[in-house]
N, C-alpha and C positions, 0 to 999 in steps of 0.2 A: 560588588554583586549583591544585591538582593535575596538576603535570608528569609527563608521562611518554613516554620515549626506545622503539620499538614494538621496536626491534633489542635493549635491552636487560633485555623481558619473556619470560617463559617463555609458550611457546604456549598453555596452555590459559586462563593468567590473559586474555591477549591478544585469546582466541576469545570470552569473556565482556563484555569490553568493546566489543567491534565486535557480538555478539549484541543484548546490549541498547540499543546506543548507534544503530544503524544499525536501526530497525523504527518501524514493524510491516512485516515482510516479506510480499509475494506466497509462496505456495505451488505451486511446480511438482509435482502428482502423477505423475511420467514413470514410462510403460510403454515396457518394449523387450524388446528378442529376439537372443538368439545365434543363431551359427551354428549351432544344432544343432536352432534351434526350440523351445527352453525361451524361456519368459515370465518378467520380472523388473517390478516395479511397486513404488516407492519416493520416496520427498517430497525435496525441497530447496526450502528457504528464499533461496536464495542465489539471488535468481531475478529476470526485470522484463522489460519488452517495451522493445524497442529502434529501432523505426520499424515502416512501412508500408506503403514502396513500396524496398525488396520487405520482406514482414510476417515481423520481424526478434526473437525471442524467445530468449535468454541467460539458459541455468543453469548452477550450478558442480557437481559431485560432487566434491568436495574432498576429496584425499588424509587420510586417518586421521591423524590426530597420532602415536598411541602406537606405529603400525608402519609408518608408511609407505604400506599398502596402496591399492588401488584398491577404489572401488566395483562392483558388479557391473554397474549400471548403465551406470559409465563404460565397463566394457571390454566390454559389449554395443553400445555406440554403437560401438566401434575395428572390430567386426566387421560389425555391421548398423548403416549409418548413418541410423536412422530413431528415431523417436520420439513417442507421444500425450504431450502434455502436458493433465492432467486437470485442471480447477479442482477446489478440495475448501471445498464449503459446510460448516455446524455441523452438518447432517444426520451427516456422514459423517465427522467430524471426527477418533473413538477409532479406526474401524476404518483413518484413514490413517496416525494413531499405529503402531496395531498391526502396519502394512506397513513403520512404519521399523527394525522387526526387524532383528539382521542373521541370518536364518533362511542355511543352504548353499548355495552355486550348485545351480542346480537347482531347487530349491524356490521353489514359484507361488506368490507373495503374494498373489496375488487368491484364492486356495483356503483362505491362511492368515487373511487379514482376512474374507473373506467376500462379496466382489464380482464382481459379475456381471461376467463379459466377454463383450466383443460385435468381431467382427469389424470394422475400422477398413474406408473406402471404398478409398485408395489404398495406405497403406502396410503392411506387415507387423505389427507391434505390434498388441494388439489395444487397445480403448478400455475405460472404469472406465461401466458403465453408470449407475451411480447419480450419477456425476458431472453437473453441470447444463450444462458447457462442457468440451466436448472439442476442442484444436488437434492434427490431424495435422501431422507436420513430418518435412522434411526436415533433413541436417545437414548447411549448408554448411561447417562450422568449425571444429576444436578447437586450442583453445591450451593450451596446459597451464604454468600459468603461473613455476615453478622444478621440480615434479619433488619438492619438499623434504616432509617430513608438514606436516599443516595446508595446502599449498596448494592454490590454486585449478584447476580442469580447467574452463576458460571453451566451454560447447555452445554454438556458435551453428546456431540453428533458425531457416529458413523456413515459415511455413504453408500447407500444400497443401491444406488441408480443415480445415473449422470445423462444428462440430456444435452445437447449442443447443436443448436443452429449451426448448419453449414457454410452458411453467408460468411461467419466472423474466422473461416480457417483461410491459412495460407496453403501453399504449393504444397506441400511436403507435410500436411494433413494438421498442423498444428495452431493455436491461437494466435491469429496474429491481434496484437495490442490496438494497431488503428483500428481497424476494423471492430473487435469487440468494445472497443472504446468509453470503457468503464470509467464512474466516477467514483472519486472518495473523499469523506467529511473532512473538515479541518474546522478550525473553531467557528462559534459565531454560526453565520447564515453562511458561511464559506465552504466551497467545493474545490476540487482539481478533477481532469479529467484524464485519461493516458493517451489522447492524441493529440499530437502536432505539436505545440511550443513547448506543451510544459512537460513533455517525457526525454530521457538521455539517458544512454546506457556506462554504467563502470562495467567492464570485465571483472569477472571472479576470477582471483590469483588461485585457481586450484589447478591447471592444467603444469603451472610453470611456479618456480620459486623465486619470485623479486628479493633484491641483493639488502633492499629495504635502506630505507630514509642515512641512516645512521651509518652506511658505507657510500654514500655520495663525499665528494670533497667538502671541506669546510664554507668556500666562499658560494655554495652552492647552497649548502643546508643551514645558513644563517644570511643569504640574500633579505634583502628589504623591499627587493620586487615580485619575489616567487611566492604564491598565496599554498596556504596547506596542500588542498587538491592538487597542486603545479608539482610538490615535491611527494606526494603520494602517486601521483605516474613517473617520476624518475626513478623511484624507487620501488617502481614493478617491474621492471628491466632487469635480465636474468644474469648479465654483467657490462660494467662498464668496457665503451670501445676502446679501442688498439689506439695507441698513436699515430699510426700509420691511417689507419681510418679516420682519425678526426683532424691530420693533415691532409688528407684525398679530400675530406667535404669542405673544408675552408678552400683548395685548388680550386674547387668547380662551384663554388659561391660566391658570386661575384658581390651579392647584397650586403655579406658581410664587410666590407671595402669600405663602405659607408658608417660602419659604424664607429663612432670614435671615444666611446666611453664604457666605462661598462654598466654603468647605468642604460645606457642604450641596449644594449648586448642582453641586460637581463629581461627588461621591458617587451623587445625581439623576443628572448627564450617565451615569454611568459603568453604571448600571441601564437607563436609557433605550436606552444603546448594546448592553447584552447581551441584550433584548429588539430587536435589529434597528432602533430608531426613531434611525439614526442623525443625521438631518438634525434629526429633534426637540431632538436633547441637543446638536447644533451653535448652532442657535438662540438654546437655554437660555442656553449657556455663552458666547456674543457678546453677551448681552442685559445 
């Protein structure tokens, strides 16, 4: 494996590796405002929600590598400490591109990418209308974390207001993910988005106590065909079946007849498992 000392890389190599290494990121589309009443609107990846009581939202505008510089955005928070934080679904995705511009102070990225602005409820900034979730926020925070290029200017935001198109809820009033179908950075020129291929749910083990990896039998938890995730769902399983259960489901499988090795049988387990049938391919593989 490939060592490497982060004090003794050169910053942009550095920025590459925490890029890709650290995603898919949230996207913070933040809208702000100087003192003078000029509008600034611009993306950071460097971004994540941080509680909820009080509703606790942290972005970086990270000092420029190649000079040092501040963002416009940062040094509109130093003077108005407010901020819309925009979500940015695949709708709207080039024209948020196109606001990472670095266009002059002064100049209106919502005029430049083409987005409608709408007066926010409580704060100053105005909001991205095309956006599907808009958080007003206040700025409890800023750390700024050396001052050095490349580093971090840590925002921390309260939410005073939350705005939600209707369109992106399901039945039961809540967000549904296709529908708001947000994107997030990964290195390079690379996105993902949260619908269709490339979304898939794990369950959180917090409803039920899985028996965990380490109380699966031997020839199970040292298989050469069951992949980590394959033994991370056997071992969400709140206990292994009865004998008598895992003599009933060989009675009434006739599929298994066919199998005649157990390299087969594990192969079986390991399909059974990425079709979700995960107690099915437990059974198999006890049988």
């Amino acid at each position: 494996m490939l060592q490497i000392d982060p004090n003794k890389l050169e910053n942009p190599k550095l920025f590459k590796i925490i890029q890709a290494g650290v995603a898919p990121r949230p996207i913070a589309f933040a809208a702000t405002i100087d003192k003078d009443g000029n509008h600034n609107l611009s993306p950071f990846s460097f971004y994540n929600a941080f509680g909820v009581n009080p509703t606790t939202l942290i972005f970086s505008p990270a000092r420029r590598g190649r000079d040092n510089t501040t963002k416009h955005t940062f040094d509109n928070i130093k003077e108005v400490p407010e901020v819309v934080i925009n979500a940015v679904s695949y709708d709207m995705v080039q024209q948020m591109s196109l606001a990472s511009t670095e266009y002059p102070k002064g100049v209106d990225e919502f005029v430049k990418a083409g987005f409608t602005s709408v007066d926010s409820k409580i704060i100053s900034p105005r909001r991205v209308a095309e956006s599907p979730l808009q958080f007003e926020c206040k700025v409890r925070d800023i750390i700024e974390t050396s001052g050095k290029p490349g580093s971090g200017n840590l925002i921390i935001c309260e939410i005073v207001f939350i705005h939600i198109n209707e369109k992106i809820l399901d039945i039961n009033g809540d967000i549904d993910v296709d529908k708001i179908d947000l994107v997030g950075r990964m290195g390079g020129d690379y996105y993902v988005r949260t619908s269709g291929d490339a979304k898939f749910t794990v369950p959180k083990p917090l409803t039920k106590r899985g028996i965990g990896i380490d109380s699966l039998p031997e020839k199970i938890r040292f298989s050469s065909y069951l992949t980590g995730n394959d033994l991370g769902q056997l071992g969400n399983i709140e206990q292994l079946p009865s004998q008598e259960e895992i003599n009933n489901y060989h009675s009434k499988n006739e599929t298994n007849i066919h199998i005649s090795s157990e390299e087969e049988k594990h192969e079986f387990a390991h399909s059974l498992i990425s079709t979700g049938k995960v107690n099915e391919a437990l059974m198999l593989l006890l049988g």
